[in-house]
C-alpha positions as CSV (number, residue, x, y, z in Angstrom):
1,X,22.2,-33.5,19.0
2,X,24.1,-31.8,16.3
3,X,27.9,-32.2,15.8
4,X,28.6,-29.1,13.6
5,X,29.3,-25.6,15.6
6,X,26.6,-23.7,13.3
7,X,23.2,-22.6,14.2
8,X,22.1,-23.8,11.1
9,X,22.8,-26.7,8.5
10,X,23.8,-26.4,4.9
11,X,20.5,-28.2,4.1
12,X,18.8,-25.6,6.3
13,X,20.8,-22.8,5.3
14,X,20.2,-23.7,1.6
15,X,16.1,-24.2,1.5
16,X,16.3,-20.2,3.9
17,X,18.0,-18.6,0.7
18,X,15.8,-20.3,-2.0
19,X,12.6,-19.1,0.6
20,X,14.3,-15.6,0.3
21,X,14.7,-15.9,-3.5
22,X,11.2,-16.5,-4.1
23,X,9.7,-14.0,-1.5
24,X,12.0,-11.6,-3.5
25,X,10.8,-12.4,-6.6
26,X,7.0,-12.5,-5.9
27,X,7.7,-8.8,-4.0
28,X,9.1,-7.7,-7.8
29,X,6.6,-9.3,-9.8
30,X,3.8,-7.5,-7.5
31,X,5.8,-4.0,-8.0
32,X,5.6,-4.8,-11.5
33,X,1.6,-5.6,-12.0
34,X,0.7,-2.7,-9.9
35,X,3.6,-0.3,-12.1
36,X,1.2,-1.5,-15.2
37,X,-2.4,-2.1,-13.9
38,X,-4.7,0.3,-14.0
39,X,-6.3,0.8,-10.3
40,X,-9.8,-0.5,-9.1
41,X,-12.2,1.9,-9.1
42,X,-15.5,-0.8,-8.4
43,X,-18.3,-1.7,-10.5
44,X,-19.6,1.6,-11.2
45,X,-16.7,2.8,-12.6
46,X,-15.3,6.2,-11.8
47,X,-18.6,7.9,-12.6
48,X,-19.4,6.2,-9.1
49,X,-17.5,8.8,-7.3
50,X,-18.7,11.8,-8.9
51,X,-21.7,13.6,-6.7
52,X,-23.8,16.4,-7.1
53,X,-23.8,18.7,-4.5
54,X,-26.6,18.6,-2.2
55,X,-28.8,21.6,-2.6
56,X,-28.2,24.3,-0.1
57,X,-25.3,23.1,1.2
58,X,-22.2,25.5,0.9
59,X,-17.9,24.5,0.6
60,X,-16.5,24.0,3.8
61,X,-15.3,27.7,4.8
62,X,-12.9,28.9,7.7
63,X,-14.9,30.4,11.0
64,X,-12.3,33.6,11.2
65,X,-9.4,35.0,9.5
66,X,-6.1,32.9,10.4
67,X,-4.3,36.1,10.4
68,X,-6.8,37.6,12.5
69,X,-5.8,37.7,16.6
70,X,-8.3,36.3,18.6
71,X,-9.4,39.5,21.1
C-alpha cells in the first residue's frame, strides 16, 4: 500500500513525461519527413496512373438540366 496521497509517484510521474517527450518528438520528426519526401507513387512511377480512354466510352454527363423542374 502506498503512503503518499498522489495517484502517482515521482518515479512514475517522471518515466510518463519522458514517454510524452519522445511520443512528441517522433510525432515532429514524422511531420518533418513527410514536409520533405516526395510521396509514393509505386513501382511504375506516375506514368502508372495515366490511362487511355477506352474506346467508345464517353465523360460522365448529367441525365437532365439541374435547373430544369422535373414535370
Amino acid at each position: 500500500m502506498r503512503r503518499s496521497n498522489g495517484a502517482f509517484t515521482p518515479q512514475e510521474r517522471k518515466m510518463a513525461m519522458w514517454a510524452l517527450l519522445m511520443a512528441a518528438l517522433l510525432a515532429a520528426m514524422g511531420l518533418m519527413i513527410q514536409q520533405y519526401s516526395q510521396p509514393s507513387v509505386g513501382p511504375g512511377g506516375i506514368d502508372a496512373y495515366m490511362t487511355a480512354s477506352a474506346p467508345g466510352v464517353l465523360d460522365a454527363q448529367p441525365v437532365m438540366d439541374a435547373v430544369a423542374p422535373v414535370v
